[in-house]
ROSE-107002 format. One record per residue (C-alpha): x, y, z. Coordinates in steps of 0.5 Angstrom, whole numbers, plus 500, padded with zeros to 3 digits. Layout:
<rs>
XYZ;...
</rs>
This chain:
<rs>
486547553;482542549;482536552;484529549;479525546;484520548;491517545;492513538;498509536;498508528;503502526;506504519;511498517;510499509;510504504;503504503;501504511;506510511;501514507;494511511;498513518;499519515;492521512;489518519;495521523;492529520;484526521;486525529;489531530;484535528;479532532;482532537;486526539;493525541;497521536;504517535;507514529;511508530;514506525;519500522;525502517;522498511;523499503;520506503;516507510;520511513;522516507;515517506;513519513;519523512;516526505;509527509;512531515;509526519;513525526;515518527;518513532;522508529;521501532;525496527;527494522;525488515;526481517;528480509;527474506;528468510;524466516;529466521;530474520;522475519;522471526;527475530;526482527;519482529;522479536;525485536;521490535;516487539;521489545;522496542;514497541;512494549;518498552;516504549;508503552;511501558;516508558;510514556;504510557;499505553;495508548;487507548;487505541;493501536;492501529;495497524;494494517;497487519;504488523;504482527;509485532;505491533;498486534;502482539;504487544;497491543;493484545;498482550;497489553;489489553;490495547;483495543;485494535;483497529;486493523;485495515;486490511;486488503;491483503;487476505;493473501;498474506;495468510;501468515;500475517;492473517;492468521;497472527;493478527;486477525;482473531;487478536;483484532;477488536;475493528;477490522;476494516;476491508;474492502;468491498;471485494;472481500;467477503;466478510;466471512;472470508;476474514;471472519;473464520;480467521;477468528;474475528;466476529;462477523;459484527;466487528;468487520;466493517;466493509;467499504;465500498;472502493;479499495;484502499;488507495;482511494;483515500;489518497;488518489;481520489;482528489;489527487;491533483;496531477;501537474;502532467;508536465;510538472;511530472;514529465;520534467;521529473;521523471;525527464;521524459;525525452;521521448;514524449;511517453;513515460;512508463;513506470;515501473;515496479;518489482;514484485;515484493;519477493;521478500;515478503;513471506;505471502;511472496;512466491;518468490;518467483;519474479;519476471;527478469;526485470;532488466;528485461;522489461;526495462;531494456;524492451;521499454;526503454;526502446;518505446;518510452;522514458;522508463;521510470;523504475;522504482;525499485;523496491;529493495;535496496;541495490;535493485;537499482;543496479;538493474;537499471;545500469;547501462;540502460;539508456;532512457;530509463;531514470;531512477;529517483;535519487;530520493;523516494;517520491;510519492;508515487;501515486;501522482;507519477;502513474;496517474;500522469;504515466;502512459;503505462;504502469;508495469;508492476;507486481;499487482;500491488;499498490;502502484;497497480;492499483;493507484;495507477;488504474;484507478;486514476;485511468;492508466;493502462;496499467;498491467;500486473;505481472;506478479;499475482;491477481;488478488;482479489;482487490;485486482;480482480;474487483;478493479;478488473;469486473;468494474;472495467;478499471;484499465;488493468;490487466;493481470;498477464;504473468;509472463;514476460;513476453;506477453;508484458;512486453;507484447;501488450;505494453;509495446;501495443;498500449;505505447;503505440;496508441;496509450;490514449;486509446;487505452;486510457;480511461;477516463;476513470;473520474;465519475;467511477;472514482;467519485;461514488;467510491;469510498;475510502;477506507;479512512;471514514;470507517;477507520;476513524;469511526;471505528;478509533;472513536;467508537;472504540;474510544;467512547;466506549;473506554;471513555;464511559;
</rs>
């Protein structure tokens, strides 16, 4: 029997960290750590562990959109995370991508963190997990002194060159007609699109009228919505050409085949552009967006309503004119996962001696 190299706990509380703990979950294994999931019931994250086949153990649930219910879910999963710990043992190493419940009990219980990140934006989050963090990881379009005066040294930030969906899109394989009978394209031309995150406590709060984009799309295009909170589906109602999953997808292979992407400026805009589709973001221009735009990635910021259905109406008429073949930039970028897990190991070996 191969001995453990020792046991590592992965903190998935959104959609995008699903996929993250889920490639970093299969890498452990094969190099022979133990590994667990934990895991909060938020928009799509358990649905996609689900999808991936990745064995989860639900910790909490979303705070919403107030303060008070941020405050006390993430109270409560903290309770569940330190029971848990306390149950079947500590882990020698806690990942995370900025659950604040999860820092809380790793530091608190002496548990080494390494923590990606991309989303400086999100200061209150920045702020509670950053100086408590021993590795953090962050894309290139960050300087390291940007993180480093949060209270975290200089030496243990780990810079790569690319931005966080590469790990997943880089050898993403897409099946176009496969997609189109999917996603039951009738008009030859398929759009996806995607609200803002205005429950988030970076958020806002401000947000384009969406049934508005989707009813001017519908008229060019197939329109696939992804909402993103429960019951924005129903802005999709009475609109004829736009489809709805009924379960949740992974949604990087349904942009990459996509004629146009219309989102908030987070993930989905970023995993669409990458594979070479116009893509537009209505809702914030981070820093990882505005370094797709200086490498001359198809994606463009534009935060008012009639000009996202201006420049989307222009794309539709001609979208391979716009489409970028994005491969040999995509090569020489890097993931975030080599440095992650360089960062798990060197943190390991050190308790190991």
């Amino acid at each position: 029997m191969v001995k453990s190299l020792g046991k590592v706990a992965l903190d998935a509380a959104t959609p995008k960290h699903a996929i993250l703990a889920s490639i970093l979950y299969n890498e452990l294994k094969k190099r022979g750590y133990e590994v667990e999931v934990l895991a909060r019931e938020e928009t799509q994250t358990l649905d996609l562990l689900k999808l991936f086949k990745i064995p989860y153990l639900e910790t909490g649930k979303y705070g919403g959109a107030t303060l008070e219910g941020k405050l006390e879910a993430t109270i409560q999963q903290e309770i569940k995370i330190l029971n848990h710990f306390k149950r079947e043992g500590k882990p020698d190493v806690f990942w995370t991508h900025g659950n604040v419940s999860g820092v809380r009990v790793a530091y608190g219980l002496g548990i080494p963190i390494v923590y990606n990140n991309d989303t400086l934006h999100n200061e209150p989050v920045v702020k509670l997990t950053v100086p408590l963090t021993t590795k953090l990881v962050i894309p290139e379009a960050y300087k390291k002194r940007e993180w480093s005066r949060y209270g975290i040294d200089l030496k243990e930030i780990i810079r790569f060159k690319g931005t966080e969906e590469v790990a997943w899109v880089k050898n993403l394989k897409i099946n176009k007609e496969e997609i189109f009978r999917e996603a039951k394209v009738k008009t030859g031309k398929l759009v996806v699109v995607r609200g803002s995150e205005h429950m988030a406590c970076y958020s806002s709060k401000e947000t384009l009228n969406l049934r508005k984009i989707l009813r001017e799309l519908s008229r060019e295009a197939t329109v696939m919505f992804l909402p993103r909170y429960k019951g924005e589906e129903k802005l999709s109602e009475g609109i004829k050409n736009v489809t709805v999953p009924k379960k949740t997808v992974f949604a990087a292979g349904f942009v990459g085949a996509a004629d146009l992407v219309v989102g908030s400026g987070g993930t989905i805009c970023k995993e669409a552009t990458l594979q070479g589709t116009p893509t537009i973001s209505f809702h914030f221009e981070d820093a990882v967006t505005k370094y797709l735009e200086r490498k001359n990635f198809p994606i463009w910021y534009i935060p008012t309503i009639n000009e996202v259905i201006k420049k989307s109406e222009k794309i539709l008429r001609d979208p391979e004119k716009y489409r970028v073949d994005t491969s040999k930039k995509l090569k020489r970028m890097e993931s975030p996962v080599p440095a992650v897990l360089k960062s798990i190991e060197s943190v390991s070996e050190k308790l190991q001696t």
